[in-house]
N, CA, C and O atoms as a GROMACS GRO file, in nm:
protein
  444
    1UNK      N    1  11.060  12.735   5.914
    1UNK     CA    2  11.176  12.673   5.854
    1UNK      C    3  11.253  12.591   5.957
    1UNK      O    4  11.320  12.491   5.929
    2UNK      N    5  11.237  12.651   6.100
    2UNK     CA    6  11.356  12.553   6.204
    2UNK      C    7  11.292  12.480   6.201
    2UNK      O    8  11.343  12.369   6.217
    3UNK      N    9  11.136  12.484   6.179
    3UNK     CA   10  11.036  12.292   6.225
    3UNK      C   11  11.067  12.223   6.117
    3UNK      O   12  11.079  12.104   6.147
    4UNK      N   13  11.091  12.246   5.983
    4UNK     CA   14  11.164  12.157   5.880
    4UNK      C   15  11.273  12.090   5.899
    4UNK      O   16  11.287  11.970   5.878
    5UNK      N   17  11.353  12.164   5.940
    5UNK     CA   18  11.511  12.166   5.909
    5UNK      C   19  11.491  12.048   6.058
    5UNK      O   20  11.541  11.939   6.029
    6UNK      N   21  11.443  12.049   6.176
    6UNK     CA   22  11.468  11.971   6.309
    6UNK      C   23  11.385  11.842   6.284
    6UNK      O   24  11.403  11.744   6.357
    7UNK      N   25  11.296  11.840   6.187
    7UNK     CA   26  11.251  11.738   6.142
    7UNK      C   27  11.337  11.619   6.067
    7UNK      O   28  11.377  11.507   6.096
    8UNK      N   29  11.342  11.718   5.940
    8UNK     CA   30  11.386  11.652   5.809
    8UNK      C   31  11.551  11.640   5.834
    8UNK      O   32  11.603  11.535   5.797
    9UNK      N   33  11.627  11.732   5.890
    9UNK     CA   34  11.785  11.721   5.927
    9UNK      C   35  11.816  11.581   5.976
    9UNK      O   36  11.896  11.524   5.902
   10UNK      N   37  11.764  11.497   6.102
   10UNK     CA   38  11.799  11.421   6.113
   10UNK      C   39  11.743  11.257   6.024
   10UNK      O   40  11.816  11.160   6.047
   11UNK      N   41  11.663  11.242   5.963
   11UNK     CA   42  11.633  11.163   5.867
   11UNK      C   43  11.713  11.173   5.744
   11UNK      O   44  11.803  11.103   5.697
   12UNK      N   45  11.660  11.274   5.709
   12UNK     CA   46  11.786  11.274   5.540
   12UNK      C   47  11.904  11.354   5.541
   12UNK      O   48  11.963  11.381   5.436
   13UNK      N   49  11.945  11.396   5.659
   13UNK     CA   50  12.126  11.426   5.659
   13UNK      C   51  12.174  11.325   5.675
   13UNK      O   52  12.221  11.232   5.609
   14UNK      N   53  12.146  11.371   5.835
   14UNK     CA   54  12.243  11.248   5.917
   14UNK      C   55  12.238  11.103   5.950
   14UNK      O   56  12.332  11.046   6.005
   15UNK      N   57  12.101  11.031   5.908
   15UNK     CA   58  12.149  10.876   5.922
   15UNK      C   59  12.160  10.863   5.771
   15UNK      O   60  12.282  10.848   5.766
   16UNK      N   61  12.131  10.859   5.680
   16UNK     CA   62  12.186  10.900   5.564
   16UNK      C   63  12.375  10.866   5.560
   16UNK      O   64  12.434  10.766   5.518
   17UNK      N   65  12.422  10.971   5.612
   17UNK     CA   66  12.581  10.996   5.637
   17UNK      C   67  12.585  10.885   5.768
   17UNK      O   68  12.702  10.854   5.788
   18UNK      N   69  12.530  10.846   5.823
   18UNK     CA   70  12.608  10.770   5.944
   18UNK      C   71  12.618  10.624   5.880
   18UNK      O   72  12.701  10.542   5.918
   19UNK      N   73  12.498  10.593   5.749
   19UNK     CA   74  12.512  10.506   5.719
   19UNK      C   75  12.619  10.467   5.592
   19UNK      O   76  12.633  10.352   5.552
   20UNK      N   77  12.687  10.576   5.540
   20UNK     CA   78  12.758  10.587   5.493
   20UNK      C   79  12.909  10.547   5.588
   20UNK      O   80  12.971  10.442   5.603
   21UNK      N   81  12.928  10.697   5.642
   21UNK     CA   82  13.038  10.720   5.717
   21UNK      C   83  13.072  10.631   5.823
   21UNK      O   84  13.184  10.623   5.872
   22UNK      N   85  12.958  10.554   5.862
   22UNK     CA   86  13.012  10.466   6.039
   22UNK      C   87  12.970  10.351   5.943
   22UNK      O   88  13.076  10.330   5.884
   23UNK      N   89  12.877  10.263   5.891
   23UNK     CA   90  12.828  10.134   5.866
   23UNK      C   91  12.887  10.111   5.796
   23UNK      O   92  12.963  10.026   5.842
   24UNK      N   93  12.918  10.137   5.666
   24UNK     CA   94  12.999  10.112   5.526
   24UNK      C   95  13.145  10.132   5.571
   24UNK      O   96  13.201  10.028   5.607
   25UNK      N   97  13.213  10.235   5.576
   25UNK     CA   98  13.323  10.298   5.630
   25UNK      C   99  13.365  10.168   5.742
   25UNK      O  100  13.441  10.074   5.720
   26UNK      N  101  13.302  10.194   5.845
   26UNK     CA  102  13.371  10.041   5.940
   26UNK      C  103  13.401   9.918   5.883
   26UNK      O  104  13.509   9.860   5.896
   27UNK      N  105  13.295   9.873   5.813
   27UNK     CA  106  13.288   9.763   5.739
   27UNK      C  107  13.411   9.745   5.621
   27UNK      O  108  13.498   9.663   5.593
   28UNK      N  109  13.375   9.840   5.583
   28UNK     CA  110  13.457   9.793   5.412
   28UNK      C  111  13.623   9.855   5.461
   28UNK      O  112  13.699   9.873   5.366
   29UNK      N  113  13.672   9.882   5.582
   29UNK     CA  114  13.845   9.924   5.616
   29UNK      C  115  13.843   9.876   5.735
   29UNK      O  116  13.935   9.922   5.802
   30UNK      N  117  13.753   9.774   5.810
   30UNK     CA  118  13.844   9.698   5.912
   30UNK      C  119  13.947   9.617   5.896
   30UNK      O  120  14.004   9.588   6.002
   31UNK      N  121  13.991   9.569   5.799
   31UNK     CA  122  14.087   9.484   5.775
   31UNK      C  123  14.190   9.564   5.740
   31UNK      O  124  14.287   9.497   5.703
   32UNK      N  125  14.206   9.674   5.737
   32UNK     CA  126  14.300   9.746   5.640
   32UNK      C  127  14.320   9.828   5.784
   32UNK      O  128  14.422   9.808   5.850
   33UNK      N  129  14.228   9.911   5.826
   33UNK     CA  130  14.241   9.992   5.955
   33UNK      C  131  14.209   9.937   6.086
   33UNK      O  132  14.109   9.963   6.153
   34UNK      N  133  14.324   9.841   6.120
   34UNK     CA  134  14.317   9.739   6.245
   34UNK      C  135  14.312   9.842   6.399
   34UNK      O  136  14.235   9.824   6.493
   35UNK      N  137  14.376   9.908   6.393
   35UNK     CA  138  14.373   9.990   6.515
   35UNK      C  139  14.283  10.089   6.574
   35UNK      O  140  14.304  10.204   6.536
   36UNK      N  141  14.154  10.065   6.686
   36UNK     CA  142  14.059  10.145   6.647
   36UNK      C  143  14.127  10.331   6.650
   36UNK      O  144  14.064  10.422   6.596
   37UNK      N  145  14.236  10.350   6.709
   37UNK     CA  146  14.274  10.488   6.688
   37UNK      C  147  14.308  10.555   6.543
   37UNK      O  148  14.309  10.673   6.508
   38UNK      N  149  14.334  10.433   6.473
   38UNK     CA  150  14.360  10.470   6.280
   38UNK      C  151  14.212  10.472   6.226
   38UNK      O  152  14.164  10.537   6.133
   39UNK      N  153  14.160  10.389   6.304
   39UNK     CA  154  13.994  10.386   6.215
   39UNK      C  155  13.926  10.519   6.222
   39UNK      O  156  13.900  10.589   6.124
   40UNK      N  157  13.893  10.556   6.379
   40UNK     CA  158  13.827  10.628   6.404
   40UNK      C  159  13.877  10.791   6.351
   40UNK      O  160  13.793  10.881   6.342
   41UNK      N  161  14.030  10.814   6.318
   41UNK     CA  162  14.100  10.928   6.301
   41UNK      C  163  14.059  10.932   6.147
   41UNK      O  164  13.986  11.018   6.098
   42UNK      N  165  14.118  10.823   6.076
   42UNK     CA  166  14.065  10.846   5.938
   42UNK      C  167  13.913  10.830   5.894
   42UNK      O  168  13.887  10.840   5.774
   43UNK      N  169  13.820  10.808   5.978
   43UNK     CA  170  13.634  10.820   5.944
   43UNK      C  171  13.663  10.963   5.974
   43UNK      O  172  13.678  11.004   5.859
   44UNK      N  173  13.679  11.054   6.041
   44UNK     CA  174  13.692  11.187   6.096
   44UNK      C  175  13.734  11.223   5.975
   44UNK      O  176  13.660  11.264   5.885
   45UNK      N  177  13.841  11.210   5.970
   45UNK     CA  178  13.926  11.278   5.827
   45UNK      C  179  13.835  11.289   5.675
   45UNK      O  180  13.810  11.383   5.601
   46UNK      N  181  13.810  11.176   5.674
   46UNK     CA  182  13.718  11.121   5.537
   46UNK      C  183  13.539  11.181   5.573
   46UNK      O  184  13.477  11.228   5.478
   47UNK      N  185  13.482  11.173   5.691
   47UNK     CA  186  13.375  11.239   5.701
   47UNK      C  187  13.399  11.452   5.694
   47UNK      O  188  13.311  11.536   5.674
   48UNK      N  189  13.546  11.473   5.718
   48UNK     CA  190  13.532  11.636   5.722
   48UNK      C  191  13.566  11.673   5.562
   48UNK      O  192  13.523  11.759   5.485
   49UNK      N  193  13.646  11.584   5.555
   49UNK     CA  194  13.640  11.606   5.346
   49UNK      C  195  13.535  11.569   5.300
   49UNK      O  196  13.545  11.616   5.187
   50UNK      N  197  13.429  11.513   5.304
   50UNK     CA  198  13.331  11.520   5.256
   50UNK      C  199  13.260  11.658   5.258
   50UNK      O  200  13.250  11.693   5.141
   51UNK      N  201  13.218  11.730   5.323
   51UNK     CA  202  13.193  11.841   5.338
   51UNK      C  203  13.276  11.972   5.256
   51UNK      O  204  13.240  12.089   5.248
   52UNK      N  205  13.364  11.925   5.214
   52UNK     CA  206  13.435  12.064   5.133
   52UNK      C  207  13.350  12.075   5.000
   52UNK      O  208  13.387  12.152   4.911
   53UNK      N  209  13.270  12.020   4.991
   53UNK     CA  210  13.174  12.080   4.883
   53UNK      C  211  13.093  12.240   4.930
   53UNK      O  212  13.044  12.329   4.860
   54UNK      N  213  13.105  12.226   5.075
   54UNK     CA  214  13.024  12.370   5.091
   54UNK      C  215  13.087  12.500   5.051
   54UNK      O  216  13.027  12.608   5.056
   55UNK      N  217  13.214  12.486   5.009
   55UNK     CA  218  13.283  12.639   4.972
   55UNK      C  219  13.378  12.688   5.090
   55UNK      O  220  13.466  12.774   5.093
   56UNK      N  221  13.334  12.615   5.174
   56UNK     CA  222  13.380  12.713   5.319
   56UNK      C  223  13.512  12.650   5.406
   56UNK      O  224  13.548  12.533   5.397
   57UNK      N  225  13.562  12.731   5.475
   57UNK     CA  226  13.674  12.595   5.560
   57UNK      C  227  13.616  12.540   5.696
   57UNK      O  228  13.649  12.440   5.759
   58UNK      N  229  13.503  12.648   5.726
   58UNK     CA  230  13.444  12.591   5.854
   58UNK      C  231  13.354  12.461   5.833
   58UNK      O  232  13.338  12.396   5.936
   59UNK      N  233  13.308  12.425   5.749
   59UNK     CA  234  13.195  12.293   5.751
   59UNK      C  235  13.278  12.207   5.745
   59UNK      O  236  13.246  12.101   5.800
   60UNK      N  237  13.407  12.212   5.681
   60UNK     CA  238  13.511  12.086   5.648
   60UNK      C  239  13.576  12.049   5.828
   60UNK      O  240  13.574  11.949   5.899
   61UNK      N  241  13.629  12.196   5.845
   61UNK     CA  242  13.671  12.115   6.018
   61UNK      C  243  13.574  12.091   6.097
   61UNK      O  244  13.576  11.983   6.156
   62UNK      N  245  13.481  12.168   6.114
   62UNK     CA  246  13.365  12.113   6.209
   62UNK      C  247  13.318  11.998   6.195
   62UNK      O  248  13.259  11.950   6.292
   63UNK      N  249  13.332  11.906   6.048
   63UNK     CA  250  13.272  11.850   6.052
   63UNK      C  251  13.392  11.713   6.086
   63UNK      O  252  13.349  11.604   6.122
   64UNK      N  253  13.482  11.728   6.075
   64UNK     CA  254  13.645  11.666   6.088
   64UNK      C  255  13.626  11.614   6.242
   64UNK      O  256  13.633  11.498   6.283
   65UNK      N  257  13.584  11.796   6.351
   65UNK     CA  258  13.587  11.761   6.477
   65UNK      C  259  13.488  11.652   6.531
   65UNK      O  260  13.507  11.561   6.612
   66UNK      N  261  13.368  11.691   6.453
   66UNK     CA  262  13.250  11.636   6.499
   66UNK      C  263  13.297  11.426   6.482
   66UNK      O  264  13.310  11.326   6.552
   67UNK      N  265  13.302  11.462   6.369
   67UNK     CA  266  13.351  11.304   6.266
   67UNK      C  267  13.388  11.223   6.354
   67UNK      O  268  13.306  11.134   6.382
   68UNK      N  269  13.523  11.224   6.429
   68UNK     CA  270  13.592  11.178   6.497
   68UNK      C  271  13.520  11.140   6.676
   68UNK      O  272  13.554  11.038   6.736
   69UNK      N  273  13.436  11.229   6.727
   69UNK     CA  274  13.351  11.100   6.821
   69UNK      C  275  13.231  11.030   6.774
   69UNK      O  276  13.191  10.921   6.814
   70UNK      N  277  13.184  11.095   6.698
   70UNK     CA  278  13.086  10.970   6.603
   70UNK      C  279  13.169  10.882   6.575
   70UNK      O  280  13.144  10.772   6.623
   71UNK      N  281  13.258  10.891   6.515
   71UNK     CA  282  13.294  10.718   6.456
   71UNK      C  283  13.337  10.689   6.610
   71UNK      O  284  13.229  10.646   6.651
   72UNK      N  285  13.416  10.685   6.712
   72UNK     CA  286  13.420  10.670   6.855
   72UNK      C  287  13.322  10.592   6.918
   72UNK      O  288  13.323  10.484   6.978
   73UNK      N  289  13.235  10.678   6.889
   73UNK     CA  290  13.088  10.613   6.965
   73UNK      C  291  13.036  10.519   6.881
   73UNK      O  292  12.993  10.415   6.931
   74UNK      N  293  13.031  10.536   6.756
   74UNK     CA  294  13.028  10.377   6.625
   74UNK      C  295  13.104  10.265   6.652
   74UNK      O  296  13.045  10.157   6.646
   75UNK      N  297  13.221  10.267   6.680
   75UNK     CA  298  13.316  10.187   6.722
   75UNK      C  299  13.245  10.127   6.865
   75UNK      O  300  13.233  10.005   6.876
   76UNK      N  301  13.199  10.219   6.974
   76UNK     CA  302  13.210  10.129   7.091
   76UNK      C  303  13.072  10.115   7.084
   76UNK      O  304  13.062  10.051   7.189
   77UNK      N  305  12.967  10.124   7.048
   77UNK     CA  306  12.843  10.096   7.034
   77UNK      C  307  12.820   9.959   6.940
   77UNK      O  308  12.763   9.856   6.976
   78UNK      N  309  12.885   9.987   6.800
   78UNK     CA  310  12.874   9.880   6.695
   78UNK      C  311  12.667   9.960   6.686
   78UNK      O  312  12.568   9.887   6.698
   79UNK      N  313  12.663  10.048   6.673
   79UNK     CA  314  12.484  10.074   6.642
   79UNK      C  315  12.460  10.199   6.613
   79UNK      O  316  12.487  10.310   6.661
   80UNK      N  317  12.381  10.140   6.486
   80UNK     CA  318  12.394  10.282   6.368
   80UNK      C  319  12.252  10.373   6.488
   80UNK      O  320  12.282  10.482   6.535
   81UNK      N  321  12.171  10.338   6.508
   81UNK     CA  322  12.070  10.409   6.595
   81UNK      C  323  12.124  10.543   6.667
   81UNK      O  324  12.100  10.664   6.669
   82UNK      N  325  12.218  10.442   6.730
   82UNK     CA  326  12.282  10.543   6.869
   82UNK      C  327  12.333  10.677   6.781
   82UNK      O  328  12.277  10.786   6.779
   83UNK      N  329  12.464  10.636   6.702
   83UNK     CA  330  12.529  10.762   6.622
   83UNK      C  331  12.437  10.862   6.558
   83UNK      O  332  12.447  10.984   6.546
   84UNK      N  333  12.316  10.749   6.508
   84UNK     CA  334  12.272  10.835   6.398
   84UNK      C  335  12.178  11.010   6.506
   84UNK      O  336  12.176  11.132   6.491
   85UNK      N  337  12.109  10.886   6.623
   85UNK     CA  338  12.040  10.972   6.717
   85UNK      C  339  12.130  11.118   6.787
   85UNK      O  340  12.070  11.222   6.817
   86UNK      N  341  12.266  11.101   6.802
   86UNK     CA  342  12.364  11.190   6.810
   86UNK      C  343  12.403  11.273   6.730
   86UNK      O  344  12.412  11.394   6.752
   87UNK      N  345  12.437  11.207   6.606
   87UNK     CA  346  12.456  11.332   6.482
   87UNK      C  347  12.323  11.400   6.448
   87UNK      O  348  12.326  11.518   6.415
   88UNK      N  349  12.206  11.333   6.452
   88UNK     CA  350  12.050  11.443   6.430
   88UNK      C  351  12.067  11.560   6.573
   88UNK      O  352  12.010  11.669   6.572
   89UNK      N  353  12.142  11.519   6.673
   89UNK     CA  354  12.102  11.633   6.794
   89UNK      C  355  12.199  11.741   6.770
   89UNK      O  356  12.171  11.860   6.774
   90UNK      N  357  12.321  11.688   6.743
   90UNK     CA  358  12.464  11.822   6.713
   90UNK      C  359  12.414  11.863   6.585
   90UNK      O  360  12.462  11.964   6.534
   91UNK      N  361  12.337  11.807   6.534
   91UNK     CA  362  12.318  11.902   6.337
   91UNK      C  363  12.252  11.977   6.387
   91UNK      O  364  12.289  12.094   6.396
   92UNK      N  365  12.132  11.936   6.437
   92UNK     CA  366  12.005  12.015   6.518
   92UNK      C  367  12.042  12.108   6.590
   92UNK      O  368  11.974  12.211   6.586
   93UNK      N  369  12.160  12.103   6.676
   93UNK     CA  370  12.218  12.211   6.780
   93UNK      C  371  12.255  12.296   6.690
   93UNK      O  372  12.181  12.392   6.667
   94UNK      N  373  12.394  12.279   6.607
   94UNK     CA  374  12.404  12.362   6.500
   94UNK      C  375  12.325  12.472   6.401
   94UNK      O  376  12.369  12.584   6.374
   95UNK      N  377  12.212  12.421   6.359
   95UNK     CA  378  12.113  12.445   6.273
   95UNK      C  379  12.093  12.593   6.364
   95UNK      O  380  12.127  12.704   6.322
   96UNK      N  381  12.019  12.564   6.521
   96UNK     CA  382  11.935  12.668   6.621
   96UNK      C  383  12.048  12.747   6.678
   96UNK      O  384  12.017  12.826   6.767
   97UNK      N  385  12.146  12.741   6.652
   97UNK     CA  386  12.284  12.818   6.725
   97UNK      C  387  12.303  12.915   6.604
   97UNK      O  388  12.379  13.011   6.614
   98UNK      N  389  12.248  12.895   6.516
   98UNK     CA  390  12.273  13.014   6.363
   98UNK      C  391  12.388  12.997   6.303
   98UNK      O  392  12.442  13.088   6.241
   99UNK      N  393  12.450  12.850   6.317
   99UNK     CA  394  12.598  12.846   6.237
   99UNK      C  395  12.558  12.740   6.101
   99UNK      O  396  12.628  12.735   6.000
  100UNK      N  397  12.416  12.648   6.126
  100UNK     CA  398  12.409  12.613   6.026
  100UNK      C  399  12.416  12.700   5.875
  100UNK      O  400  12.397  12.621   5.782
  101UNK      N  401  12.435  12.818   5.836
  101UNK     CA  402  12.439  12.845   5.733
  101UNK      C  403  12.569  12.777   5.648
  101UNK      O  404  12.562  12.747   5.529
  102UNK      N  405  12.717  12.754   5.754
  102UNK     CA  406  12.787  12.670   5.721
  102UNK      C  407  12.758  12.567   5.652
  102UNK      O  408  12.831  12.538   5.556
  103UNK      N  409  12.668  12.503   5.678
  103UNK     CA  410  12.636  12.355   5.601
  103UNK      C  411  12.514  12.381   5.551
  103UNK      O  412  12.432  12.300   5.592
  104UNK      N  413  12.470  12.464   5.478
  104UNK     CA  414  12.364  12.514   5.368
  104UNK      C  415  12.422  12.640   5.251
  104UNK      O  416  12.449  12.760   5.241
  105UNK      N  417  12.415  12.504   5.173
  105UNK     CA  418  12.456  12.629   5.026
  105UNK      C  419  12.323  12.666   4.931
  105UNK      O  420  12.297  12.776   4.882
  106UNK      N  421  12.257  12.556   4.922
  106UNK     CA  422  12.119  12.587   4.865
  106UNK      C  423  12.206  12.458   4.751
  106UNK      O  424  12.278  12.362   4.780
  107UNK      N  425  12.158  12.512   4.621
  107UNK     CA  426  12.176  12.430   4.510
  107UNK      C  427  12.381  12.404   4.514
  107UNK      O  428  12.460  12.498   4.525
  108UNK      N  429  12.413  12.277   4.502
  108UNK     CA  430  12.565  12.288   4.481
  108UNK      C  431  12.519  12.364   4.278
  108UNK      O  432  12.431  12.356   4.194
  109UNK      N  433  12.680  12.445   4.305
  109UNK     CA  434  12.702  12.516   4.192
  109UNK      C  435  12.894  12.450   4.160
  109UNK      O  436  12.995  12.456   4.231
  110UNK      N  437  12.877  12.415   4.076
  110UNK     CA  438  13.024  12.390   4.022
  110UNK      C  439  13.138  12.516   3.984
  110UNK      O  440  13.114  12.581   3.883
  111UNK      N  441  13.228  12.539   4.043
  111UNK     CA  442  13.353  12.684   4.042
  111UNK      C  443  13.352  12.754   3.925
  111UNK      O  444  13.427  12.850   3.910
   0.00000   0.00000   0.00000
């Protein structure tokens, strides 16, 4: 299961979400979020609320903390590669550290 998860985690999580969260996200609120300290605070913000679908409060901040130097490093890179290659290694770290259960619910179930 970890040779899945270190495989498949960084292809269909995380550039997936980077291309969401850093490519789209930069794009479609630079004009609106001129300051890269407003940009990068609210991709953080908006990438850790995404995650409150897991039930839990830890996937929402971890992912809040995490959020916020990815978009950082999106910002000073301008290259989805780089982020995306970063968020596959911290998911990956996560996953083998035994905290990924945080960010695995199995099927979403509605309350």
């Amino acid at each position: 299961m970890w040779v899945i998860v270190m495989t498949a985690y960084p292809l269909l999580g995380a550039l997936p979400q980077e291309i969401i969260f850093r490519c789209f996200f930069f794009h479609r609120y630079r004009n609106i979020l001129v300051h890269p300290g407003a940009m990068i605070l609210a991709n953080g913000i908006s990438f850790g609320l995404f995650h409150m679908f897991y039930g839990n409060p830890v996937a929402p901040l971890l992912s809040m903390a995490a959020g916020c130097p990815f978009a950082w490093r999106y910002h000073r890179s301008q290259s989805l590669p780089v982020v995306a290659v970063e968020h596959g290694i911290w998911g990956n770290l996560i996953f083998t550290i035994g905290t990924g259960w945080y960010f695995y619910s199995g099927a979403i179930q509605s309350g």
